[in-house]
DSSP file (Angstrom, degrees, kcal/mol; ACC not computed):
  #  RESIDUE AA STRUCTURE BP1 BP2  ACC     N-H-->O    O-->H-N    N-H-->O    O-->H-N    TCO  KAPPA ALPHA  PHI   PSI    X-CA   Y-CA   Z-CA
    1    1 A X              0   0    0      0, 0.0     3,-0.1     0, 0.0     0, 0.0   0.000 360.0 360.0 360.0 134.5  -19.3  -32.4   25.3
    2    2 A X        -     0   0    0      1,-0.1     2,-0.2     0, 0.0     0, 0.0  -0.244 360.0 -92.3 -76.1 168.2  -20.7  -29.2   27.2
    3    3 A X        -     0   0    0      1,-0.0     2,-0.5     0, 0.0    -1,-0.1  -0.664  45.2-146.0 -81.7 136.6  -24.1  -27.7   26.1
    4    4 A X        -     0   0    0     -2,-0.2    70,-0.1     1,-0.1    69,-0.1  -0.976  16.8-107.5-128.5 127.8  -23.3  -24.9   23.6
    5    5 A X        -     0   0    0     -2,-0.5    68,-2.5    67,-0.1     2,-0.5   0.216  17.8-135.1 -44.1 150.4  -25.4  -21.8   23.3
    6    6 A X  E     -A   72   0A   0     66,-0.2    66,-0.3    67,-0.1     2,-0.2  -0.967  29.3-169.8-104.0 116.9  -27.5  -21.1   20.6
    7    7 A X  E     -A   71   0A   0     64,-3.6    64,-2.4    -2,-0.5     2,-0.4  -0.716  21.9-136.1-104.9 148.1  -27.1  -17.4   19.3
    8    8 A X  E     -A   70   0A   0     -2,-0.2    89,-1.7    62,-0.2     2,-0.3  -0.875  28.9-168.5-114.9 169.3  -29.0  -15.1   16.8
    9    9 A X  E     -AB  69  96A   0     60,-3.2    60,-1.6    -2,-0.4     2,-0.4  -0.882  17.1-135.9-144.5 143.1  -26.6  -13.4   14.7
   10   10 A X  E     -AB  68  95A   0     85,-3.1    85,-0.6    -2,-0.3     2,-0.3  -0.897  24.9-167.0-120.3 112.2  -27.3  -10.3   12.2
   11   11 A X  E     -AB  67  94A   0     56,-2.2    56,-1.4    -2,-0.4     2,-0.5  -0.723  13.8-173.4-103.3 129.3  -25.6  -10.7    8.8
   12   12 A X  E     -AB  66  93A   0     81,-3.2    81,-3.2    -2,-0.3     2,-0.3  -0.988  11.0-171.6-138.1 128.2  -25.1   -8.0    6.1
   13   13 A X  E     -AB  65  92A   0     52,-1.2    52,-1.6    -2,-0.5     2,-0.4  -0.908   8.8-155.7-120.8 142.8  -23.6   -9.2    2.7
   14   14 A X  E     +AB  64  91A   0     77,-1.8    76,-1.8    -2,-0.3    77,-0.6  -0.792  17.5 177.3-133.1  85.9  -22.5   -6.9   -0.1
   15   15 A X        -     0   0    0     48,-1.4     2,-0.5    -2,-0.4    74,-0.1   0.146  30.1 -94.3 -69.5-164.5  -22.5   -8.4   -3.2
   16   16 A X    >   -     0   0    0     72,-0.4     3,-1.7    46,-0.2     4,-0.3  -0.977  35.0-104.9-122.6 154.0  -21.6   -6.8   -6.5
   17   17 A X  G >> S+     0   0    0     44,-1.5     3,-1.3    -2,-0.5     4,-0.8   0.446 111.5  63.2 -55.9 -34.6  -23.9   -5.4   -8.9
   18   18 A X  G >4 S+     0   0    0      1,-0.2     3,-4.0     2,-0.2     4,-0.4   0.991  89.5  75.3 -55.7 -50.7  -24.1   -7.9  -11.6
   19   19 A X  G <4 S+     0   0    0     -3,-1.7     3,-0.3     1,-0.3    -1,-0.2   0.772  80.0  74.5 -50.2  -4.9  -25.8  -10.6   -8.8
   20   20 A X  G X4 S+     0   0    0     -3,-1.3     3,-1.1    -4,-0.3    -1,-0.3   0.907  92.9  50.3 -81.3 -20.3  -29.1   -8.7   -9.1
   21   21 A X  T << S+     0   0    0     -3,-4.0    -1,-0.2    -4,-0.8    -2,-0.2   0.828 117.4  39.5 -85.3   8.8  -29.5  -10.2  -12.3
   22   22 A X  T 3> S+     0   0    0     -4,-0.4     4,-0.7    -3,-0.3    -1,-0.2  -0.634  77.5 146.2-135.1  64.5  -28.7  -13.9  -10.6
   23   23 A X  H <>  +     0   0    0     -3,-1.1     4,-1.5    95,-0.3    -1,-0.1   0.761  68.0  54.1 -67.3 -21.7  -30.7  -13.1   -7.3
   24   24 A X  H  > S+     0   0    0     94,-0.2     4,-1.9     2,-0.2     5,-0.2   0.992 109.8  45.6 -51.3 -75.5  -31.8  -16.4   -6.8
   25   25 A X  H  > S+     0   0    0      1,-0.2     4,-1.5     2,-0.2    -1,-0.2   0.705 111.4  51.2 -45.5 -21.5  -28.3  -17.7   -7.0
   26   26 A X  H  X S+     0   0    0     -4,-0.7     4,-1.4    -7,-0.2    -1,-0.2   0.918 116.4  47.1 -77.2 -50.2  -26.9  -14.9   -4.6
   27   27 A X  H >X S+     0   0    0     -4,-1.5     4,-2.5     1,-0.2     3,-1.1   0.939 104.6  50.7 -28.0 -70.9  -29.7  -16.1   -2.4
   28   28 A X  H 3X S+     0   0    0     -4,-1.9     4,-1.4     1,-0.2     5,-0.3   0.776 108.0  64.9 -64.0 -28.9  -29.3  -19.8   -2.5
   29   29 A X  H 3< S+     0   0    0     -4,-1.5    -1,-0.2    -5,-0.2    -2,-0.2   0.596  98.3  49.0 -65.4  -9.2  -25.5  -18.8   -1.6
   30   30 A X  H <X S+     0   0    0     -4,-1.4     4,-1.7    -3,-1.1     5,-0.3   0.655 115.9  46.9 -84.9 -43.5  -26.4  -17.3    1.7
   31   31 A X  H  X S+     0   0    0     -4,-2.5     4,-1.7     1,-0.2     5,-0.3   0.928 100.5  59.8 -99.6 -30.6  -28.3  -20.5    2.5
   32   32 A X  H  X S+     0   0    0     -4,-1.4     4,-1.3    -5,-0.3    -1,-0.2   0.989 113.7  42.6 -35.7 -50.0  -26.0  -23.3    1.4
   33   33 A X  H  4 S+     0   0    0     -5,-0.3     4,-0.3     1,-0.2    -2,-0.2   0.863 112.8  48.6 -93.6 -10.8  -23.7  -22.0    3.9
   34   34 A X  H  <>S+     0   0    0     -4,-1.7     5,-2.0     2,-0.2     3,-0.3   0.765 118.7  36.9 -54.4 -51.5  -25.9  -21.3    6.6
   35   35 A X  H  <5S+     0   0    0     -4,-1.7    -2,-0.2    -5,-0.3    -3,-0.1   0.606 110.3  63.7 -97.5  -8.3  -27.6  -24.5    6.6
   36   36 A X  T  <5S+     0   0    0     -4,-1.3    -1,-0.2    -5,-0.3    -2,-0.2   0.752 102.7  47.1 -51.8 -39.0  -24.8  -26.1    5.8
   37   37 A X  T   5S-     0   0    0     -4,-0.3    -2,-0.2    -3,-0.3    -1,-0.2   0.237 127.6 -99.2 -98.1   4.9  -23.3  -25.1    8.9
   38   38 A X  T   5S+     0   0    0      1,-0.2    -3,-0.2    33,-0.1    -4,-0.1   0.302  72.8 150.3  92.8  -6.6  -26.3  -26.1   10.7
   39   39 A X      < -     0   0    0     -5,-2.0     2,-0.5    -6,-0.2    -1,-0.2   0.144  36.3-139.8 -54.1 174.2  -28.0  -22.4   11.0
   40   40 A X  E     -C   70   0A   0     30,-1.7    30,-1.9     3,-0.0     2,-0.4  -0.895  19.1-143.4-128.5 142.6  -31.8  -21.4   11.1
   41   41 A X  E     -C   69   0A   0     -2,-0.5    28,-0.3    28,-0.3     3,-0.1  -0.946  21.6-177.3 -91.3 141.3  -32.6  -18.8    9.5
   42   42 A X  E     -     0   0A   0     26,-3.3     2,-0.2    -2,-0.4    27,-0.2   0.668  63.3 -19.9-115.0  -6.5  -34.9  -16.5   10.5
   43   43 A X  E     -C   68   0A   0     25,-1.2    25,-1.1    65,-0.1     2,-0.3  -0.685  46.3-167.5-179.8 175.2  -35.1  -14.3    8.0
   44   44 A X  E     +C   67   0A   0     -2,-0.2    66,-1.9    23,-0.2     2,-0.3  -0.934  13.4 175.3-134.6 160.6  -33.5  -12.7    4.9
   45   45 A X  E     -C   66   0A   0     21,-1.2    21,-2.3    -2,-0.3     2,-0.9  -0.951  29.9-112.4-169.2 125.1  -34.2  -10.0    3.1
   46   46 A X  E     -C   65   0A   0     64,-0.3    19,-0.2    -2,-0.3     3,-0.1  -0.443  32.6-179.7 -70.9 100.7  -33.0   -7.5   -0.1
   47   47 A X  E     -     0   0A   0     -2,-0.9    -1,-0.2    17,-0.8    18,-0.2   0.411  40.5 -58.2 177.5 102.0  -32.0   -4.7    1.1
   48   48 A X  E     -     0   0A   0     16,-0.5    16,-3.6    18,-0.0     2,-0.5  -0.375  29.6-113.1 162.0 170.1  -31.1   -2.8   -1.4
   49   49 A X  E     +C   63   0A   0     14,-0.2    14,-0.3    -2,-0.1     2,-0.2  -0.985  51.5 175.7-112.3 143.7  -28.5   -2.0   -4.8
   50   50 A X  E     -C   62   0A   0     12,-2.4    12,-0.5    -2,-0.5    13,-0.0  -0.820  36.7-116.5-114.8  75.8  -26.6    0.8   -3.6
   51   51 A X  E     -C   61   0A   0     -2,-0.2     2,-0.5    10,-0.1    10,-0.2   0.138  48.1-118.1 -36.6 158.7  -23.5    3.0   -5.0
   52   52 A X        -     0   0    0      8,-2.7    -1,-0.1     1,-0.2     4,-0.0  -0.951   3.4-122.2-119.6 133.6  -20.9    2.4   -2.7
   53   53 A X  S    S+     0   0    0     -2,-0.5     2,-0.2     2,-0.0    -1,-0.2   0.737 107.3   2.9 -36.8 -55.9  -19.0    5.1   -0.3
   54   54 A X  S    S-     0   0    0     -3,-0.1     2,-0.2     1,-0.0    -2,-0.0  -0.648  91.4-104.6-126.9 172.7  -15.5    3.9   -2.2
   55   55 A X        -     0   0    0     -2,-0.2     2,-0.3    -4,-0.1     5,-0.2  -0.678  39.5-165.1 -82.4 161.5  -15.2    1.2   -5.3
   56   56 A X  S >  S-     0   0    0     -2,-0.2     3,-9.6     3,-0.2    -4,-0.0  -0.929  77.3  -0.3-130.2 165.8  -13.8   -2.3   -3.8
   57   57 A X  T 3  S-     0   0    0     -2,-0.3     3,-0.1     1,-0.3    -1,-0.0   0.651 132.2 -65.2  19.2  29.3  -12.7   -4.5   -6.1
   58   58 A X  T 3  S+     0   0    0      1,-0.3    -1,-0.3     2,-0.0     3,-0.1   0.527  99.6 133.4  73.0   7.9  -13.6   -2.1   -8.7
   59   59 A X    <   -     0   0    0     -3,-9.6    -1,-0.3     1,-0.1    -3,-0.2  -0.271  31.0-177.2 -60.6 172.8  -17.3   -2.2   -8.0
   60   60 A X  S    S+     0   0    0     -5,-0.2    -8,-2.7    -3,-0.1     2,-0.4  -0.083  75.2  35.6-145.4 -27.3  -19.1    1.0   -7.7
   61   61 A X  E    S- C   0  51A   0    -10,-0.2   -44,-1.5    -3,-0.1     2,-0.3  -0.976  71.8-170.7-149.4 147.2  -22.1   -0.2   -6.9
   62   62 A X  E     - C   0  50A   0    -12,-0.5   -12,-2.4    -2,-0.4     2,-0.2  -0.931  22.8-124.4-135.3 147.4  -23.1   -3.5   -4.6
   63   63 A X  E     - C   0  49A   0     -2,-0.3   -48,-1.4   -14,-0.3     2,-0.5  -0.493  27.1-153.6 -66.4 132.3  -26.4   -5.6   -3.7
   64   64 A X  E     -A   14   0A   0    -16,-3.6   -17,-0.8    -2,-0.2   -16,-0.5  -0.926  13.3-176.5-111.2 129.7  -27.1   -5.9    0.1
   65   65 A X  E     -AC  13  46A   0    -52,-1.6   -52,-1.2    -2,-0.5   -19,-0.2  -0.980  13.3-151.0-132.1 137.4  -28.8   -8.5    1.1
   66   66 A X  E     -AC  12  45A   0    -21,-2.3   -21,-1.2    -2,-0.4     2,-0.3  -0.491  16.7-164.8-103.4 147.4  -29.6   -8.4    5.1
   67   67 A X  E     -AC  11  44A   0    -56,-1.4   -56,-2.2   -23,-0.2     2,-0.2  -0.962  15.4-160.6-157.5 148.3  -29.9  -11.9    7.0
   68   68 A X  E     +AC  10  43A   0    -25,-1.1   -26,-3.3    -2,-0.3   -25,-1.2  -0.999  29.7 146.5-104.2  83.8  -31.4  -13.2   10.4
   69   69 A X  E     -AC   9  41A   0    -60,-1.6   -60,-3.2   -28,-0.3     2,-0.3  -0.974  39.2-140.1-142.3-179.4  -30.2  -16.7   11.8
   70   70 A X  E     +AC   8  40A   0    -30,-1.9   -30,-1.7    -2,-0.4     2,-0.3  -0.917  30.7 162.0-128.9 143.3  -29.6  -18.4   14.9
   71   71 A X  E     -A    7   0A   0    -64,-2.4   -64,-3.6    -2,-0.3     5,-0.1  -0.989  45.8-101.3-157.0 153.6  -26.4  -20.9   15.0
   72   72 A X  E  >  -A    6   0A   0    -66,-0.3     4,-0.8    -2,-0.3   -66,-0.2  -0.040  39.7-112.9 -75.6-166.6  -24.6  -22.3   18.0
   73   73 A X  T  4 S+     0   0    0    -68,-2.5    -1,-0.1     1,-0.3   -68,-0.1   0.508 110.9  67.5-109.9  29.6  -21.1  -20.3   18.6
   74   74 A X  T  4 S+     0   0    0    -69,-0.2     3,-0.3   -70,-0.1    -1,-0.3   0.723  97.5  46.9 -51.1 -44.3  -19.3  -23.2   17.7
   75   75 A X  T  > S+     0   0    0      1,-0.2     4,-2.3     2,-0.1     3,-0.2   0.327  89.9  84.6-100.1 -15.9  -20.3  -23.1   14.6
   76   76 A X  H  X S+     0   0    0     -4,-0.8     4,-1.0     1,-0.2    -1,-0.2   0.585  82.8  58.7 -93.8   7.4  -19.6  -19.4   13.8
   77   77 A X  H  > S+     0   0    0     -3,-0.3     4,-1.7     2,-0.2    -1,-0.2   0.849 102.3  55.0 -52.1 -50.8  -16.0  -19.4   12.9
   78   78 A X  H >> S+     0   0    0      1,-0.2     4,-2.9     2,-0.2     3,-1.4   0.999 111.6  53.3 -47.2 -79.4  -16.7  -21.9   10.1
   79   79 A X  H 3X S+     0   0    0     -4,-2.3     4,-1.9     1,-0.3    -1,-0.2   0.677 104.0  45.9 -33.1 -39.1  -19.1  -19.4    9.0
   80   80 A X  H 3X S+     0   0    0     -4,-1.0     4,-2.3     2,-0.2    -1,-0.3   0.772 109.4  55.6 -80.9 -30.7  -17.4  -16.8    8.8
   81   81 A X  H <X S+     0   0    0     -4,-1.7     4,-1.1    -3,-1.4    -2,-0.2   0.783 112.3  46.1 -56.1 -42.1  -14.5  -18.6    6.9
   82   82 A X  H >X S+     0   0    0     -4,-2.9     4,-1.0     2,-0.2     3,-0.6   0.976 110.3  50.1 -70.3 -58.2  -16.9  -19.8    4.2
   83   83 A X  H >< S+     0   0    0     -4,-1.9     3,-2.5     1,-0.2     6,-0.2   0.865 112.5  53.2 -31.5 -94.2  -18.6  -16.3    3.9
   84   84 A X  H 3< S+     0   0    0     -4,-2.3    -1,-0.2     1,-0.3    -2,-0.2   0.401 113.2  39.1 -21.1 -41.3  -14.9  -15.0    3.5
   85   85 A X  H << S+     0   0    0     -4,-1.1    -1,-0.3    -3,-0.6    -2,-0.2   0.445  82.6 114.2 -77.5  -8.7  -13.7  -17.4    0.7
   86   86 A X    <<  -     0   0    0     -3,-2.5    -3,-0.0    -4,-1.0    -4,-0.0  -0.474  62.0-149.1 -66.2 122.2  -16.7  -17.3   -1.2
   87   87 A X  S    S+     0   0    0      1,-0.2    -1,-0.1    -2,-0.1    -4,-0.0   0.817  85.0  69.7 -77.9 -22.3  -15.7  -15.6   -4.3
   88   88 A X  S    S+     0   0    0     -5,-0.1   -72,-0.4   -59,-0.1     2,-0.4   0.709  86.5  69.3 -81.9  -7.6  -19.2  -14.1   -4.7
   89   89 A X        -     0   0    0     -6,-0.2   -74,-0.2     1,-0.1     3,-0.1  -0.837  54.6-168.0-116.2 168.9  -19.2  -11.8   -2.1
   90   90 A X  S    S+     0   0    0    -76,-1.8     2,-0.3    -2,-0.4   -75,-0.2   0.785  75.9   2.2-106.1 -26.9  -17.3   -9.0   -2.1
   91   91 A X  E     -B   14   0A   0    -77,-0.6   -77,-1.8     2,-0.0     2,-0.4  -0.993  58.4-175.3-144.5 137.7  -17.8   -7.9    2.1
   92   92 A X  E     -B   13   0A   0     -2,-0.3     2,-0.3   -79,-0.2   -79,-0.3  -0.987   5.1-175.4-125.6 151.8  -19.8   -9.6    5.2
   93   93 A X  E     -B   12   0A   0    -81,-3.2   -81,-3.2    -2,-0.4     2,-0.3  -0.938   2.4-176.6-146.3 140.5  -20.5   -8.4    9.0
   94   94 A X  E     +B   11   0A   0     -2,-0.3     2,-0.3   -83,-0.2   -83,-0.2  -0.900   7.6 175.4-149.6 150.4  -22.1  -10.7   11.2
   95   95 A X  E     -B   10   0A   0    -85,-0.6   -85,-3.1    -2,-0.3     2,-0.5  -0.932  41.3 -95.8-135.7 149.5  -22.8   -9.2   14.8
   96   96 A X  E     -B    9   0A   0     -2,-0.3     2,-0.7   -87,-0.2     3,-0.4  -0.646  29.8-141.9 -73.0 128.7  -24.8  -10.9   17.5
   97   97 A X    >   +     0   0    0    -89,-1.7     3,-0.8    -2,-0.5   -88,-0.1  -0.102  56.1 130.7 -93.3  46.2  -28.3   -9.7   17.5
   98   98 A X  T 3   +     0   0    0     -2,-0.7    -1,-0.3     1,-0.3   -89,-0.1   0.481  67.2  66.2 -90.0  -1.0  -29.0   -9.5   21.3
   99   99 A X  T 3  S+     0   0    0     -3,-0.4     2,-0.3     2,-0.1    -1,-0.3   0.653  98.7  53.1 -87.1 -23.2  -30.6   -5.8   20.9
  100  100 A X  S <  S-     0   0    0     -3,-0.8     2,-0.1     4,-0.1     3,-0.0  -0.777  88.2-119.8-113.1 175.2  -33.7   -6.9   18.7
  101  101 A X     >  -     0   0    0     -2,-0.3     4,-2.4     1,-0.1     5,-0.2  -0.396  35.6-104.0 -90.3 171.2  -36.4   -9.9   19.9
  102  102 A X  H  > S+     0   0    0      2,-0.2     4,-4.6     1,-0.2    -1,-0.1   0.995 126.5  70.0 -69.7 -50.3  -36.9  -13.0   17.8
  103  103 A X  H  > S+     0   0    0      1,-0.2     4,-1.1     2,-0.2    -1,-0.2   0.734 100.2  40.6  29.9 -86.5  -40.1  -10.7   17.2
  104  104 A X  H >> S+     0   0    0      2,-0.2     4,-0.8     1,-0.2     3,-0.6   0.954 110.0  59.5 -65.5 -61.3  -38.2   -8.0   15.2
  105  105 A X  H 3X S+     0   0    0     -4,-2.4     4,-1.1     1,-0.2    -2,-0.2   0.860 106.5  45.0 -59.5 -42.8  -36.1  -10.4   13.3
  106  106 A X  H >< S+     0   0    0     -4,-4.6     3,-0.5     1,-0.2    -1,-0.2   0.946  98.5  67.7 -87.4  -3.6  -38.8  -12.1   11.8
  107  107 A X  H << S+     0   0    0     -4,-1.1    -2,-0.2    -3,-0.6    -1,-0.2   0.996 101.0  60.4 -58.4 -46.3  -41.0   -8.7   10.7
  108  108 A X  H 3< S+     0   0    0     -4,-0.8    -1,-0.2   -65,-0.1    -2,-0.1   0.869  74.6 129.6 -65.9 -21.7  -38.0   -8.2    8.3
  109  109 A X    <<  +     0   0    0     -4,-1.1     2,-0.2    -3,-0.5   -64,-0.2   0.336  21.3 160.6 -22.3 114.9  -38.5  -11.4    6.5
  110  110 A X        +     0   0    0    -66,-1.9   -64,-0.3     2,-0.1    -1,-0.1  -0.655  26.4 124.5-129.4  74.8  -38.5  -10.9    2.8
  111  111 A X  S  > S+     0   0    0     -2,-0.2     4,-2.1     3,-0.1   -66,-0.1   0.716  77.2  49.2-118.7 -26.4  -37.8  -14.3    1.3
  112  112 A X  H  > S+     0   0    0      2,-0.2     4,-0.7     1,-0.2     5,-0.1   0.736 113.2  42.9 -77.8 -10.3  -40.8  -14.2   -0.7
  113  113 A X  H  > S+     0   0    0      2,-0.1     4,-1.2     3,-0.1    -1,-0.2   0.693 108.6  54.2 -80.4  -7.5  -40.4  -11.3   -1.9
  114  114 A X  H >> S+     0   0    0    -70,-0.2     4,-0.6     2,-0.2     3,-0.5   0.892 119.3  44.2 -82.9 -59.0  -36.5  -11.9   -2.6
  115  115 A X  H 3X S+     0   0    0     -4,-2.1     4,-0.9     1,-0.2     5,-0.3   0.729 110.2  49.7 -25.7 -96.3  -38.2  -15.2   -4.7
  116  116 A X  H 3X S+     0   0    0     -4,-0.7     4,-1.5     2,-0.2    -1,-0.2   0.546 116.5  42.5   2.8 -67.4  -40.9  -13.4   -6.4
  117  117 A X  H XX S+     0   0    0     -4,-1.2     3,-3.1    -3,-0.5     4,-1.3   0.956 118.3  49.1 -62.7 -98.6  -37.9  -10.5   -7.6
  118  118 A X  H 3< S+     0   0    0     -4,-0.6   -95,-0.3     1,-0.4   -94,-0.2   0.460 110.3  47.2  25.5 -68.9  -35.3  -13.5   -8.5
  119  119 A X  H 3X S+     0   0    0     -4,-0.9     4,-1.6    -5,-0.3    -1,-0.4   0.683 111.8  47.8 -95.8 -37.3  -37.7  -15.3  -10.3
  120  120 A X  H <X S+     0   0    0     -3,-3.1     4,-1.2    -4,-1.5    -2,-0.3   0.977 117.0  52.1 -65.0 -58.0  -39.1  -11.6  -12.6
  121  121 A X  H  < S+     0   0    0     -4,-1.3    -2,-0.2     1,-0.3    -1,-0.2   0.570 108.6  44.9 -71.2   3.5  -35.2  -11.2  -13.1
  122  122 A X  H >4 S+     0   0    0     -5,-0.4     3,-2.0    -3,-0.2    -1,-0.3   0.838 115.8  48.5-107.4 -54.3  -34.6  -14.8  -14.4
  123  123 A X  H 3< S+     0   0    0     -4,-1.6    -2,-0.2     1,-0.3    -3,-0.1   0.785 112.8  42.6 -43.6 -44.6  -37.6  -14.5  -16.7
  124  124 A X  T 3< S+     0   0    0     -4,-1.2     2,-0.4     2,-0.1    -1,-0.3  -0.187  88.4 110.4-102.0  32.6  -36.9  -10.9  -18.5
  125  125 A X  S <  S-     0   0    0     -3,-2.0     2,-0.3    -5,-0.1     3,-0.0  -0.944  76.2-125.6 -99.6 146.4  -33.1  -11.8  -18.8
  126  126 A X        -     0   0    0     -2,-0.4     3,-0.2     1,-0.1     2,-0.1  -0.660  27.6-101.0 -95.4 147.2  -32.7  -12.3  -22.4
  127  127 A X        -     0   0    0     -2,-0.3    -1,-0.1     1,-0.2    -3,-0.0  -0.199  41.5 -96.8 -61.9 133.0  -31.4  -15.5  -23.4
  128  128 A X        -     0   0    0      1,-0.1    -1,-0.2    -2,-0.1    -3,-0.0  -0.013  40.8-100.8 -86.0 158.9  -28.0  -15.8  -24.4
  129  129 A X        -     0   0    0     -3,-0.2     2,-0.4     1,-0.1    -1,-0.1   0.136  31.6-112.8 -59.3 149.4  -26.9  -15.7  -27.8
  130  130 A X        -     0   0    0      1,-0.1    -1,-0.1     0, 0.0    -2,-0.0  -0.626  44.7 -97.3 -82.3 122.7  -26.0  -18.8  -29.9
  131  131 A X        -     0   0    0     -2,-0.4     2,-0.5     1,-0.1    -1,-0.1  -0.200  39.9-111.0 -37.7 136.5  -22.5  -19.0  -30.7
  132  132 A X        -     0   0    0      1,-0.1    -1,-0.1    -3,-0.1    -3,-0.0  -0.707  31.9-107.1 -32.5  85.7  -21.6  -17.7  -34.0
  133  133 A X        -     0   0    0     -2,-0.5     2,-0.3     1,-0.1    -1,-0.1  -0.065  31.2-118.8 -33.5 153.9  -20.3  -20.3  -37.2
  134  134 A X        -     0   0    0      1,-0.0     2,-0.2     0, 0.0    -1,-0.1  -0.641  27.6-122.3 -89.0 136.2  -16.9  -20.2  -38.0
  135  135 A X        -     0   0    0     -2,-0.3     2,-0.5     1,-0.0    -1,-0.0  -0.647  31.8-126.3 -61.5 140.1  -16.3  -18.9  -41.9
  136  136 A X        -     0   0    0     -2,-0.2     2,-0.6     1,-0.1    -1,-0.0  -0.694  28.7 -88.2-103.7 163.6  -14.6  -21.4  -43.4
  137  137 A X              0   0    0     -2,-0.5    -1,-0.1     1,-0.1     0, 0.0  -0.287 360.0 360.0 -53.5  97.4  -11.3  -20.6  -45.3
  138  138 A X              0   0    0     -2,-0.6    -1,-0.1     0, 0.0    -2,-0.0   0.583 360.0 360.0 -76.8 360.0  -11.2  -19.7  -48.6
């Protein structure tokens, strides 16, 4: 099998406004399929919720969450296929990142602070309510 390049890749995900209150899970859904697929990341980062130029799917306003990894280019077709079927996001670009240094890539690193945020949102969500009894028939 010939030797296949390793590339770093810049990924921009647009989720939809409900995932900021399950940032963890939006999170952990960028890296399931990434490391599934054999990527490194190198780093990820929120950022931002944002109104959106038009609604899509009847969003109005979407979560961005920005990502850094390196994957061979075998491998990014797969990626991009998963991204695409993935019901939780609503849009992805991934571009090849040959304009910044590994350098640049990793100053954006926010993954503790994406934790940190995730982990306040999980805490102050109030728990959800206990099903009601049925009245019974009189």
């Amino acid at each position: 099998m010939p030797n296949v390049p390793t590339v770093s890749y810049e990924a921009m995900f647009l989720f939809p406004q409900g995932a900021t209150a399950d940032l963890k899970g939006a999170v952990e859904h960028i890296k399931d399929i990434l490391t599934r697929n054999g990527a490194t990341i190198i780093a990820l980062k929120k950022w931002g919720d944002r109104p959106l130029a038009y609604p899509i799917d009847k969003q109005k306003r979407g979560l961005y969450i920005l990502c850094y990894f390196s994957v061979t280019t075998d491998k990014l077709g797969t990626i991009e296929r998963s991204f695409n079927l993935s019901e939780q996001i609503i849009r992805q670009l991934i571009v090849r990142a040959d304009h910044l240094t590994l350098e640049e890539m990793q100053a954006a690193e926010g993954q503790a602070d994406l934790l940190i945020e995730a982990n306040l949102r999980a805490e102050s969500a109030p728990a959800p309510a206990a099903p009601a009894a049925a009245a019974p028939n009189a």
